[in-house]
C-alpha positions in Angstrom: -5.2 -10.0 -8.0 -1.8 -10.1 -6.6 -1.8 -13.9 -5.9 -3.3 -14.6 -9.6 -0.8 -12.8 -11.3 2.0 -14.1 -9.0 0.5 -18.1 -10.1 0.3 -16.9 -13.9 3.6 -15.0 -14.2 5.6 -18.3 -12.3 3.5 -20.8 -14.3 4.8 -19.0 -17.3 8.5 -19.1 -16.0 8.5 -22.7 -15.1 7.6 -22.6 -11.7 5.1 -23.9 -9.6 3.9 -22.1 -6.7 2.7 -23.2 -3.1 0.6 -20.8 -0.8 1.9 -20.7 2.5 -0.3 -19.0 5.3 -2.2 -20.2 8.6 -4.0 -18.5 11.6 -1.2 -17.3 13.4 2.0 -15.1 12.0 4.1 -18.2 14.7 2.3 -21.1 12.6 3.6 -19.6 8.8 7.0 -19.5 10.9 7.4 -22.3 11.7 6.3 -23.8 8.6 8.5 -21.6 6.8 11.2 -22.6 8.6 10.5 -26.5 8.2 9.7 -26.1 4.5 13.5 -24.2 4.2 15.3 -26.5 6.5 14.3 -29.6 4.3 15.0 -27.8 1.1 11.5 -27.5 -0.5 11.9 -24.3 -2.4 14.0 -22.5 -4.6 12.8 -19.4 -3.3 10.4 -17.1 -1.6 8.3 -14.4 -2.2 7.1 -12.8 0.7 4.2 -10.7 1.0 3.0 -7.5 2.6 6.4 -8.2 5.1 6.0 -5.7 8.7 8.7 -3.9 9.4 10.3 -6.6 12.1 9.7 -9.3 10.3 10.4 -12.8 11.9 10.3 -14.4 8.1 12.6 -12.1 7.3 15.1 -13.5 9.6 13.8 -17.2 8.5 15.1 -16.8 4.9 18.1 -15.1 5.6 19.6 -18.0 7.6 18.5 -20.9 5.5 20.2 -18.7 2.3 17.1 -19.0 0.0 16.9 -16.8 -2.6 13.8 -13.8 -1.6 12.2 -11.0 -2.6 9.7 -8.8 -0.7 6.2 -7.9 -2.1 5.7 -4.6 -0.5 8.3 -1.9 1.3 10.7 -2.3 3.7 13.5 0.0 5.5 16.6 -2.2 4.8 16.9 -1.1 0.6 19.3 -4.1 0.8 16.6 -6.5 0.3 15.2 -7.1 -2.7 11.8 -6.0 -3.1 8.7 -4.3 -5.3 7.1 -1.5 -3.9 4.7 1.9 -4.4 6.6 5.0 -3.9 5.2 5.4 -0.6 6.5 9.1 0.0 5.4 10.5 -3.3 1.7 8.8 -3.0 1.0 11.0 0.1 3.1 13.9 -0.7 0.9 13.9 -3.5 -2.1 14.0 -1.9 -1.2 16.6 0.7 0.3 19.0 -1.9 -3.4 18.8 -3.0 -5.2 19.5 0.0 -2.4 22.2 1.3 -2.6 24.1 -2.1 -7.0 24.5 -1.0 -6.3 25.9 2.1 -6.4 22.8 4.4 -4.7 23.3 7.3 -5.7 21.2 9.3 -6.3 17.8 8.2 -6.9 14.4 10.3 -5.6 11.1 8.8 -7.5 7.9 9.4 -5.3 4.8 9.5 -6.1 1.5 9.9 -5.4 0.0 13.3 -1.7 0.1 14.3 -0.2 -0.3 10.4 1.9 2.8 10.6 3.4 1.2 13.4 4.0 -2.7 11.7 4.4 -1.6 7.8 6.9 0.4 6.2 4.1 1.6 3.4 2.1 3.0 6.6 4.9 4.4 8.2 6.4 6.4 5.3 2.9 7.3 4.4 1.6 8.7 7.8 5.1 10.5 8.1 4.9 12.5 4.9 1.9 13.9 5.4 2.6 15.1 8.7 5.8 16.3 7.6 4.4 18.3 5.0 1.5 19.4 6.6 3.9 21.2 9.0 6.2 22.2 6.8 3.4 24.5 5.5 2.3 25.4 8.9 -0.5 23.2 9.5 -0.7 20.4 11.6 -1.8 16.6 11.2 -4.2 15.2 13.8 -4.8 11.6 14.1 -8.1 10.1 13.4 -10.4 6.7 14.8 -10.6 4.2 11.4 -14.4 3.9 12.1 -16.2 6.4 10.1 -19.2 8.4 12.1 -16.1 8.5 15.2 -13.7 10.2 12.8 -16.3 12.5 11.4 -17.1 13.4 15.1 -13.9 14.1 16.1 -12.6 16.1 13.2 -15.9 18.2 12.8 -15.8 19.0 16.8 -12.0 19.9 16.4 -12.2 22.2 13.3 -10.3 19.6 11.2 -11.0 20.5 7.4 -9.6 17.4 5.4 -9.2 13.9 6.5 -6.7 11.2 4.5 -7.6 7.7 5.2 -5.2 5.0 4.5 -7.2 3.2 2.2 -10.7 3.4 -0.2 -12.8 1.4 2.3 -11.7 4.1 5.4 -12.7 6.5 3.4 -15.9 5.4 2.1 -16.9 5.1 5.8 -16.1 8.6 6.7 -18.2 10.0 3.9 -21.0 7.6 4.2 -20.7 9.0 8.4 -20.7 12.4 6.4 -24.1 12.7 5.3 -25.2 16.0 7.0 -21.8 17.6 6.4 -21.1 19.7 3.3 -18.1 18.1 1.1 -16.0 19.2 0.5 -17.0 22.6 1.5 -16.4 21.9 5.4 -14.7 18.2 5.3 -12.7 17.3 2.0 -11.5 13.6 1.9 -8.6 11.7 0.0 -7.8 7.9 0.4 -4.0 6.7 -0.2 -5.1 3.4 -1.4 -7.7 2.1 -4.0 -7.3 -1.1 -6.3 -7.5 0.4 -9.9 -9.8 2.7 -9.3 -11.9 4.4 -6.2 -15.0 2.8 -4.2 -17.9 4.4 -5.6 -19.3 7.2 -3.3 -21.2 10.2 -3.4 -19.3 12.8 -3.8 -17.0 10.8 -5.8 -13.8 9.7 -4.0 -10.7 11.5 -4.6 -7.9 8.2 -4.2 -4.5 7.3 -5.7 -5.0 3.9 -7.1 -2.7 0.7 -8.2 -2.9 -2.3 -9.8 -2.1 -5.4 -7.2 -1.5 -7.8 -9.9 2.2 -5.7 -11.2 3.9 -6.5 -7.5 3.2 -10.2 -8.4 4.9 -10.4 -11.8 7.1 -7.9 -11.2 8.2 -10.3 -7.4 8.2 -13.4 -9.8 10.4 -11.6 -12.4 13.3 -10.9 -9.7 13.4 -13.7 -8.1 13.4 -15.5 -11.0 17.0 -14.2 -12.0 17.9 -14.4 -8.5 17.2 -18.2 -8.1 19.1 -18.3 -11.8 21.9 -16.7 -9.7 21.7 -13.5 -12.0 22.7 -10.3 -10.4 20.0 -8.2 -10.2 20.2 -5.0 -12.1 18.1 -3.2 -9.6 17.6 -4.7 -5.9 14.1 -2.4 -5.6 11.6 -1.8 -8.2 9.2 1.0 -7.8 5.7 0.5 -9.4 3.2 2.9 -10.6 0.6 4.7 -9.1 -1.6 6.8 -9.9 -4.3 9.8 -8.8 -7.8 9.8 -9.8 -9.6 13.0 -9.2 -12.7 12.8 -7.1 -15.6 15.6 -5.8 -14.8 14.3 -2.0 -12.0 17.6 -2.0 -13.3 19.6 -4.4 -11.5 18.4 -7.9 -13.2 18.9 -11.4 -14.8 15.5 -12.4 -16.2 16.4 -15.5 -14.3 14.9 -17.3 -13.0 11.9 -15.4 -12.7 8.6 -17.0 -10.5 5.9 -17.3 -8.3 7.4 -19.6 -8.2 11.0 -19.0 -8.8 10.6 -14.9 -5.7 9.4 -13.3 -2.7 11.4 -12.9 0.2 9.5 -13.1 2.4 9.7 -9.7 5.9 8.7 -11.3 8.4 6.8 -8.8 11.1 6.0 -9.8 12.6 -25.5 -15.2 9.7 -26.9 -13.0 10.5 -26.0 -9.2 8.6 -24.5 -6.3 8.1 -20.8 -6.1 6.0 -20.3 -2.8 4.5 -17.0 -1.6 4.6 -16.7 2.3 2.3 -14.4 4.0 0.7 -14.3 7.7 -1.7 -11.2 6.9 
């Protein structure tokens, strides 16, 4: 979705747009870096950038114009993001006001440790789990594991990072009540949750608004256009579910969510080594 609308929304401003990936995150660098030093592209849109981020460095000293798909600690850069903080302060404002105490969080392999999304993410719920006096205990990815280890450690409510962590752990769940003994919240779906019995509780986005909204900015950058704002912060949103307890009577498209409010012909290439 992201990649589609990035192709449609440059095709529409006068671009054309060249993939640029391989096997290896060294391979896309050195690519990267040929493709800059011999001029090839008026700019970059790099996606789903890690936190030390060797393309970073690439684009910086071959002065092409950039913007980042995804967050990133230096707010200097130019780049569309989620409001990382507010998605899981949102979720653990949820579980804190049933009770939870204490709740695991599933993440998927070392990303809080690579991405800035992860990072923030993984840090607000543990700082607001023990600002309330609870504590946040970390979690295996792989579903019956995680249900073993929170149900043997008294762990009420587990957050996985994304839709298809969580589906796992409730799928592992079987023979456990939830949300009566194990609630569980994802941070992540794409438009709306995985289906799962009970049905997921997951704060959703739409992939394709980081692509026009990436192709939009760098537009006026390449144009040589100051940009009004260097980060733009795109809408999420919560979709109630039965996996922590939440009313789903009525859930639907359009009374489910819950808003979580944030705050020429050339080549336009998106770089990624994910």
């Amino acid at each position: 979705m992201f990649c589609l609308a990035l192709l449609s929304s440059a095709n529409e401003a006068g671009y054309d747009v060249a993939i640029l990936g391989d096997d290896s995150p060294e391979q896309v660098v050195a690519r990267l870096k040929r493709a800059t030093q011999a001029g090839k592209f008026d700019g970059v849109v790099l996606g789903h950038p890690r936190i030390n981020d060797p393309l970073i460095d690439v684009l910086r000293m071959a002065y092409v114009p950039f913007v980042l798909a995804g967050s990133h600690p230096d707010r200097s850069l130019c780049q569309v993001r989620r409001d990382d903080a507010g998605v899981a302060a949102g979720i653990a404002e949820r579980l804190l006001a049933r009770g939870h105490r204490r709740i695991g969080y599933a993440g998927r392999g070392a990303n809080a440790q690579v991405y800035q999304y992860a990072r923030m993410r993984h840090a607000t719920l543990r700082r607001e789990a023990e600002a309330a006096g609870g504590v946040l205990v970390e979690l295996p990815e792989n579903g019956p594991a995680a249900v073993e280890m929170a149900t043997s450690q008294g762990i009420t409510a587990v957050v996985a990072e994304d839709d298809g962590i969580a589906a796992g752990i409730l799928a592992a769940a079987a023979g456990v009540a939830v949300p009566d003994s194990l609630a569980v919240a994802s941070l992540y779906g794409v438009r709306s949750p995985l289906p799962t019995v009970p049905s997921l509780a997951s704060v959703c986005a739409d992939p394709s608004d980081a692509g026009r909204e990436a192709v939009r900015l760098l537009a006026a950058l390449i144009d040589g256009e100051p940009p009004a704002e260097r980060e733009i912060v795109l809408r999420s949103w919560y979709v109630p579910g039965g996996s922590i307890g939440d009313d789903t009577s009525a859930r639907s498209p359009s009374t489910g969510p819950v808003d979580i409010p944030s705050r020429r012909r050339r080549t336009l290439p998106t770089a990624t080594a994910r």
